[in-house]
C-alpha positions in Angstrom: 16.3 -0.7 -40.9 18.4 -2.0 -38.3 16.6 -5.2 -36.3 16.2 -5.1 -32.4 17.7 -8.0 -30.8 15.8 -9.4 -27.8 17.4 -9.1 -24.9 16.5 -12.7 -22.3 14.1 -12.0 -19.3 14.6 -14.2 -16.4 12.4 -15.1 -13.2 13.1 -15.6 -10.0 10.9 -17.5 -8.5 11.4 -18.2 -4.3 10.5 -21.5 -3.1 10.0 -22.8 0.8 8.8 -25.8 1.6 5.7 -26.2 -0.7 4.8 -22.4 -1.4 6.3 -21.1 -4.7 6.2 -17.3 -4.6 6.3 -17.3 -8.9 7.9 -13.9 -10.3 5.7 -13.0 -13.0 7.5 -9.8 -14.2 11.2 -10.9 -14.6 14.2 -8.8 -15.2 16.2 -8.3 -18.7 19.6 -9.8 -18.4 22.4 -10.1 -21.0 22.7 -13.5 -20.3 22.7 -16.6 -18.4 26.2 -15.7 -16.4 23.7 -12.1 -15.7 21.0 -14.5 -14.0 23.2 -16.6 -12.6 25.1 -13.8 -10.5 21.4 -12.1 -9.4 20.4 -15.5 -8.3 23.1 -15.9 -6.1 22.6 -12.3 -5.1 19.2 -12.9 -3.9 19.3 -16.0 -2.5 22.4 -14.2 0.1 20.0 -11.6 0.5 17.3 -13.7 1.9 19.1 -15.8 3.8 20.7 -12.4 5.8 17.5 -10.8 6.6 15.8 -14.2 7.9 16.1 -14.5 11.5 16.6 -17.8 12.7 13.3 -19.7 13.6 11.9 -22.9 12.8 10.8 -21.4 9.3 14.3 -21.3 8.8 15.2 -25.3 9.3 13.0 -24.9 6.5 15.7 -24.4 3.1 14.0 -22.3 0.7 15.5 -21.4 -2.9 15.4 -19.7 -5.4 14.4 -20.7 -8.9 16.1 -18.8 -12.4 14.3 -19.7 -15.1 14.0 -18.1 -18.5 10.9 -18.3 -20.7 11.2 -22.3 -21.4 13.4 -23.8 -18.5 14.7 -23.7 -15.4 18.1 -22.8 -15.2 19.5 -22.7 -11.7 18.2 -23.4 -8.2 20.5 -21.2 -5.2 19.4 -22.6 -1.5 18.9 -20.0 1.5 
């Protein structure tokens, strides 16, 4: 019987100022280079759609972790 390997979940977590918006649920990636690249991705996302405002003087970031560590850290 063949053995299923698992495949990593990571979090993204988005940070501003001292509010941490934790992401519970995660996404399956094949691997760190995966989370790495939808990190990025996000944090380019949410730095498009904010207007600019004093919440935006305000850097926020995003946090990739896997299940043990935090891996990266993308400002926006």
């Amino acid at each position: 019987m063949a053995r299923r390997l698992a495949i990593p979940r990571y979090y993204f977590h988005v940070r501003r100022g001292q509010i941490t918006v934790p992401d519970h649920g995660g996404i399956e990636l094949a691997n760190t280079a995966g989370a790495a690249v939808e990190g990025a991705r996000r944090a380019q996302a949410l730095a498009n759609a904010e207007p600019l405002s004093e919440a935006s003087a305000t850097p926020g970031r995003i946090i990739v972790a896997d299940d043990w560590d935090t891996l990266f850290e993308f400002l926006f």
